[in-house]
C-alpha positions as CSV (number, residue, x, y, z in Angstrom):
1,X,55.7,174.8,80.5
2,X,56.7,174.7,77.0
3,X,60.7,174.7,75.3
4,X,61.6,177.1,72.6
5,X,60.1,174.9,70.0
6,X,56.8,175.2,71.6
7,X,56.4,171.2,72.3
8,X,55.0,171.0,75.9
9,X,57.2,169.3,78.7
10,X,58.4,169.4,82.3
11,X,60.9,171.8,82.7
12,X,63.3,169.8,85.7
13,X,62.1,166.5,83.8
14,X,62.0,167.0,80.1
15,X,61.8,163.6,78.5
16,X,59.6,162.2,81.3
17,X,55.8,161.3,79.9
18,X,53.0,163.7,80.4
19,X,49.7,161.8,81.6
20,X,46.4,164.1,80.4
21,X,44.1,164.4,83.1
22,X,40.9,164.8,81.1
23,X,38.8,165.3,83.7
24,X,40.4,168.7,85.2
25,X,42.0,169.2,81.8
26,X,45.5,169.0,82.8
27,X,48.6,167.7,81.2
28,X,51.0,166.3,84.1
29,X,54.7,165.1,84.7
30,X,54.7,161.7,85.4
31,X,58.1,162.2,87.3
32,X,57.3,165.6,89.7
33,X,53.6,165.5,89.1
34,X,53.7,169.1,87.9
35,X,51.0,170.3,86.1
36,X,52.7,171.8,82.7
37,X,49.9,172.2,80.4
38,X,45.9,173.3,80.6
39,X,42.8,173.3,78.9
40,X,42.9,169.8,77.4
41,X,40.2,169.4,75.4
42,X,38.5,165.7,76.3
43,X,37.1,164.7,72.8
44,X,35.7,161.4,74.5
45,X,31.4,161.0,74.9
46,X,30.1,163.1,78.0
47,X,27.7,160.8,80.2
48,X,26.1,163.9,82.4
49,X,22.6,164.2,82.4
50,X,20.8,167.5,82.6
51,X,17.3,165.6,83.1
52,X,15.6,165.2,86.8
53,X,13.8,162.3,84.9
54,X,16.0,158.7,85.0
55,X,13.4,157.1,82.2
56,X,15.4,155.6,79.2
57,X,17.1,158.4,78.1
58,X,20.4,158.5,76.5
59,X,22.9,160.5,79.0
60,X,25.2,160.8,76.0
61,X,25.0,164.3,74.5
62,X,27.9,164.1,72.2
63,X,27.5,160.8,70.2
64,X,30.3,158.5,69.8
65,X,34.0,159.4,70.3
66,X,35.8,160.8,67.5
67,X,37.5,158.7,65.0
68,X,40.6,159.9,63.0
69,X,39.9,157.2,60.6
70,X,36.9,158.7,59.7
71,X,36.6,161.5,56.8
72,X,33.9,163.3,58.7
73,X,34.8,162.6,62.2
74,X,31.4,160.5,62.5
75,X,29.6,164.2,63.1
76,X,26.2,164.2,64.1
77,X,23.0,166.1,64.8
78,X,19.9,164.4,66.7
79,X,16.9,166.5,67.4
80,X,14.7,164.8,69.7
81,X,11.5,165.6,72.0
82,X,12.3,166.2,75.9
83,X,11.7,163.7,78.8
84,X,8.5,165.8,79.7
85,X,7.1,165.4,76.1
86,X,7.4,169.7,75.9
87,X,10.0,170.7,73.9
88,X,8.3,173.5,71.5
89,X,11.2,174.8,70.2
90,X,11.8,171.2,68.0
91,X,7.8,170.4,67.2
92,X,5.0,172.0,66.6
93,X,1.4,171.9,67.3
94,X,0.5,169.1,65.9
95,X,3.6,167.0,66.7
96,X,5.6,167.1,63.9
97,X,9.4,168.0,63.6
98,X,10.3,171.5,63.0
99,X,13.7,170.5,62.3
100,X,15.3,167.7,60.5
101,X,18.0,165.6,62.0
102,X,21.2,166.3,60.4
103,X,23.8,162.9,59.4
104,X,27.0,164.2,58.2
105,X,27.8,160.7,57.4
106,X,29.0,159.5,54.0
107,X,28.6,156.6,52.9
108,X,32.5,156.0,52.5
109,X,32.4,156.7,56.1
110,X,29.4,154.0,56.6
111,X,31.9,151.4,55.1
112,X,34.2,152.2,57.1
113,X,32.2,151.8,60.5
114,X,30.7,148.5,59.3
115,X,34.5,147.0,58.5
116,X,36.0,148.6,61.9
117,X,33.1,146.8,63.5
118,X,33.7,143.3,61.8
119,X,37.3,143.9,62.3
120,X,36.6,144.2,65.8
121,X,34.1,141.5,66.3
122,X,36.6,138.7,64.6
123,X,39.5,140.5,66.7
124,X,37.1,139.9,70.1
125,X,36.3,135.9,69.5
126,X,40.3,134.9,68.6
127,X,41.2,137.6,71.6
128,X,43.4,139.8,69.7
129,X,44.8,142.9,71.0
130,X,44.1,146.6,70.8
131,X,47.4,147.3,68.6
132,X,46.6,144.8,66.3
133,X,43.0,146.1,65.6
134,X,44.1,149.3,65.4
135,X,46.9,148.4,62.6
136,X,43.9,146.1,60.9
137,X,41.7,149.1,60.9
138,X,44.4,151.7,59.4
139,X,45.3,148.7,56.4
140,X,41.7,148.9,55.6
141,X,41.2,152.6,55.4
142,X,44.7,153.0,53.0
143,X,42.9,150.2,51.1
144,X,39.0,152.0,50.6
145,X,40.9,155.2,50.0
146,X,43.0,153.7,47.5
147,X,39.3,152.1,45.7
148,X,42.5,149.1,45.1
149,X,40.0,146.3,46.0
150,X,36.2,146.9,44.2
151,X,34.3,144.3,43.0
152,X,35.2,142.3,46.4
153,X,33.3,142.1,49.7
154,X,33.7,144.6,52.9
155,X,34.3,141.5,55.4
156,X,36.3,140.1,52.8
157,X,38.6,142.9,52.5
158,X,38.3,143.2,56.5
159,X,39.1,139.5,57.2
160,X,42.5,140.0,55.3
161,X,43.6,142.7,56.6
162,X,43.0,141.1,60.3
163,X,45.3,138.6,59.0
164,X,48.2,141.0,57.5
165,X,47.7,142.7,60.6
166,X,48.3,139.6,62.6
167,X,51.6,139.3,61.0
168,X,52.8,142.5,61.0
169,X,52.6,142.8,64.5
170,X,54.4,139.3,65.2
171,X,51.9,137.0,66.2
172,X,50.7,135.7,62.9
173,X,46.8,133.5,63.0
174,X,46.7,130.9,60.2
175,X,44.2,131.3,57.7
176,X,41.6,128.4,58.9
177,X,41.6,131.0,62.4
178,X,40.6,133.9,60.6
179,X,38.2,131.7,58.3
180,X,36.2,130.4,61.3
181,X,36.0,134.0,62.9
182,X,35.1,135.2,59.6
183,X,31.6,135.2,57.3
184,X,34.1,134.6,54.4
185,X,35.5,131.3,52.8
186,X,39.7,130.6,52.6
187,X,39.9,131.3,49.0
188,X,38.4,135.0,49.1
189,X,40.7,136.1,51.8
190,X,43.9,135.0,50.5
191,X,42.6,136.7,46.9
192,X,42.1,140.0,49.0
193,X,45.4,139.2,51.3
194,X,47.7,139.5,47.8
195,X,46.0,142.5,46.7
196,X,46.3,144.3,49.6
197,X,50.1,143.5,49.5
198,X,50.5,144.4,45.9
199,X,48.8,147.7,46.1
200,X,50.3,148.7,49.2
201,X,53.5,148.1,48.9
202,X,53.9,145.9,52.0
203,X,55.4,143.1,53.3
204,X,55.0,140.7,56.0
205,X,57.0,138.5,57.5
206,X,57.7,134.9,56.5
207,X,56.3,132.5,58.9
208,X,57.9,129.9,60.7
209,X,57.2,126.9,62.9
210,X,58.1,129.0,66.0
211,X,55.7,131.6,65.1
212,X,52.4,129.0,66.5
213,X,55.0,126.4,68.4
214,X,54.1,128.2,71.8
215,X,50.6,128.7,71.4
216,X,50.1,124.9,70.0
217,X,51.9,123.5,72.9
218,X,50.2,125.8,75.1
219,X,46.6,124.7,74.1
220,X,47.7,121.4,74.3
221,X,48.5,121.2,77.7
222,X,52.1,120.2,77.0
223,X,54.7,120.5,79.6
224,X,57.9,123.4,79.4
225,X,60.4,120.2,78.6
226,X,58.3,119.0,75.8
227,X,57.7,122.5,74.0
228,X,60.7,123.2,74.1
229,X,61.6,119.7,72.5
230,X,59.0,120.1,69.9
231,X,59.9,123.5,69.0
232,X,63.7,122.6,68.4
233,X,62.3,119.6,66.2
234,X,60.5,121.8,63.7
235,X,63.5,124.6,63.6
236,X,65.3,121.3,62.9
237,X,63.5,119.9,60.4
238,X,63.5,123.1,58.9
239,X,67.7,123.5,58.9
240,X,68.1,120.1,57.9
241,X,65.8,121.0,55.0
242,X,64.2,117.4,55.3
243,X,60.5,118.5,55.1
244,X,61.1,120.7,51.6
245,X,57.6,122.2,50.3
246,X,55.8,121.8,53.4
247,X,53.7,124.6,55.6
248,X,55.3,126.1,58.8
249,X,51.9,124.9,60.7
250,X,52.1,121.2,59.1
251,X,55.8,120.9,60.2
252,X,54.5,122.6,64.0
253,X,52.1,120.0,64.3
254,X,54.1,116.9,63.3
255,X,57.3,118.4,65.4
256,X,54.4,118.1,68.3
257,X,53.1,114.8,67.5
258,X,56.8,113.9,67.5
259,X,58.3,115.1,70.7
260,X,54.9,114.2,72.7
261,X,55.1,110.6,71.5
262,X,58.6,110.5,73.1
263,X,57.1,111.3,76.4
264,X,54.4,110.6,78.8
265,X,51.9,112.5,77.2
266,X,51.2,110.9,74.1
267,X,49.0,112.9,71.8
268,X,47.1,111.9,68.5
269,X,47.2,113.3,65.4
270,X,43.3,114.8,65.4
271,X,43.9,116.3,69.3
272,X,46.9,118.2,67.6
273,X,45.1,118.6,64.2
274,X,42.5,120.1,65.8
275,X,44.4,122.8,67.5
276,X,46.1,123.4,64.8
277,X,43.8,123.0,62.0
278,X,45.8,120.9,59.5
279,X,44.3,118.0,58.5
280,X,45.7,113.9,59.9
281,X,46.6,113.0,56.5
282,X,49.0,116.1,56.3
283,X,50.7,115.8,60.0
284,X,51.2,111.9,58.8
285,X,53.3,113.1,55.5
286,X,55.3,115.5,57.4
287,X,56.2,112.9,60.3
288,X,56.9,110.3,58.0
289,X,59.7,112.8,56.0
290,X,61.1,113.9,60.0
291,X,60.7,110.3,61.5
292,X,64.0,108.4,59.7
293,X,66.3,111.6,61.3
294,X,64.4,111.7,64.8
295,X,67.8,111.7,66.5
296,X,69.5,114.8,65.0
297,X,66.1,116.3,65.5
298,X,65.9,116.2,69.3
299,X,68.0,118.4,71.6
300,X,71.5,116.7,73.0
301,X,69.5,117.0,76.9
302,X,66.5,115.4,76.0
303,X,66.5,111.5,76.9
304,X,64.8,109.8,74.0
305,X,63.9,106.6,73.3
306,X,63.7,106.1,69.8
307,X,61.8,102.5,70.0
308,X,59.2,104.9,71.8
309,X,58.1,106.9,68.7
310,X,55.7,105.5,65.9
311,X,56.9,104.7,63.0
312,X,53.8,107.1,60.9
C-alpha cells in the first residue's frame, strides 16, 4: 500500500517498520504482517548453481554484493570455460578466449576496496562493531574523494579514520590500540587524524577518564564496588583540577591503581599499564599529584583506609 506521497507503508499501521523479505520479494508490516509492497529487488550475491557437476566451482554468479561506496558499484564481467570443459560459445578451436573479461574497476575504486578491507581487518582483531566500520569506511571515502590527504599511506589514512570513527560513535580506542592493530607507527596516524579533521570539517568529542574506566576495570578483573570507586577518582581528579596537563588514559590508570590498592585486590602498576598501554613511569606521576587528596577523591560510601595506599 502506498500514502499520497508515494512512500510505502501499512495502511492500519503506518509508522510501524516494514521487514523486506528478499527471498519472495516482499515488503511486510512488522505489526499485522501484511504484505504492502512487491518485487523487491535482492541486490545481495545469488549462491544457486545451474551445474549437475559439484567440482570446485564458484556457485556465485553475480560477484560480490553491491557497494554504495563504490563509484562503479564493483561491476564485473568473468567469462569462463564450463564444468564439462565445452563451452564453444567463449573459446575457440584451439582453446583460446573469444572474449575478454571485462573489469569495470577503477583504480579509485581498487583503493577503496583495499582500505574498506584494512578498515575491516583492524575493526575484527579490537572487536569493533558494524556501525563503527561503516562510519570509518564513509570518513575515508569523503577523504579519497576530497584527494585532501596525497602524499600519505592508504592504511595510514585508514588507521585514522578507525580512530575518528571510534570517537564519533562514543567508544573512543586510544592511539597505542589502533597502532598495534595497525601496519602504521603512532606519529603517522595522528598526522593523518588532524588532517582529516581539518579538511572535513569535523569534530570529535573530547575524551575523558570515563570514556576507557569501564573497559580497564573490566579487563582487569576488578569488582562493581571498586570500578565504580576508581571511576569517581579520575572524574575527581579531574574537577579538583589536581592532575593539570595530564592524559584522560594516564589519570584512568592511576585512578585504578588507586582505588585497587585500597582494596583486596591490589594491582601493580605494569598489570594496569599493560591494559592500558601507558607506561609505569607515567601512572607513578599522576598518582603521586592524586595521592596527597586521596580522601576527597573517594566516594562518602566507600570505607577507606588511607594507611592502606602507597605512598607512589
Amino acid at each position: 500500500m502506498s500514502s499520497g506521497g508515494g512512500m510505502i507503508q501499512c495502511p492500519d499501521h503506518p509508522y510501524a517498520p516494514l521487514i523486506d523479505d528478499c527471498r519472495a520479494g516482499d515488503q511486510i508490516c512488522s505489526e499485522c504482517g501484511l504484505v504492502v509492497g512487491d518485487r523487491v529487488v535482492d541486490v545481495g550475491s545469488e549462491w544457486r548453481t545451474f551445474s549437475n557437476e559439484a567440482g570446485n566451482a564458484d556457485p556465485s554468479r553475480v560477484g560480490a554484493t553491491e557497494n554504495t561506496l563504490l563509484n562503479g558499484t564493483n561491476l564485473t564481467t568473468m567469462i569462463g570455460p564450463s564444468p564439462s570443459g565445452g563451452n564453444v560459445a567463449s573459446f575457440d578451436d584451439s582453446g583460446a578466449a573469444v572474449y575478454k573479461n571485462r573489469q569495470t574497476m577503477s583504480s579509485s575504486d581498487r583503493t577503496l576496496i583495499n582500505a574498506f578491507k584494512e578498515i575491516g581487518t583492524m575493526a575484527d582483531r579490537i572487536n569493533l562493531t558494524r556501525t563503527i566500520v561503516d562510519r570509518a569506511n564513509r570518513l575515508f571515502k569523503d577523504v579519497h574523494d576530497g584527494k585532501n590527504l596525497k602524499g600519505h599511506s592508504t592504511d595510514a589514512s585508514a588507521s585514522a579514520c578507525l580512530y575518528i570513527a571510534c570517537r564519533q560513535e562514543g567508544v573512543p580506542r586510544t592511539f597505542k590500540e589502533i597502532c598495534a592493530v595497525s601496519k602504521i607507527g603512532k606519529k603517522e596516524i595522528g598526522r593523518c587524524f588532524k588532517l582529516i579533521l581539518k579538511a572535513l570539517e569535523t569534530s570529535v568529542d573530547i575524551i575523558t577518564t570515563s570514556d576507557f574506566m569501564p573497559r580497564f576495570c573490566c579487563n582487569l578483573g576488578l569488582p562493581i564496588n571498586v570500578q565504580m570507586a576508581a571511576s569517581h577518582i579520575g572524574r575527581k581528579a579531574v574537577e579538583l583540577d589536581i592532575v593539570p596537563g595530564r592524559s584522560p588514559i594516564s589519570v584512568a590508570a592511576a585512578a585504578i591503581y588507586m582505588a585497587s590498592h585500597a582494596s583486596e585486590k591490589k594491582l601493580t602498576k605494569k598489570e594496569i599499564g599493560d591494559i592500558a598501554g601507558v607506561a609505569d613511569v607515567t601512572i607513578r606521576q599522576s598518582y603521586e599529584l592524586m595521592y596527597p587528596r586521596a580522601a576527597d577523591l573517594f566516594p562518602e560510601d566507600f570505607k577507606l583506609i588511607l594507611s592502606q595506599l602507597p605512598q607512589r
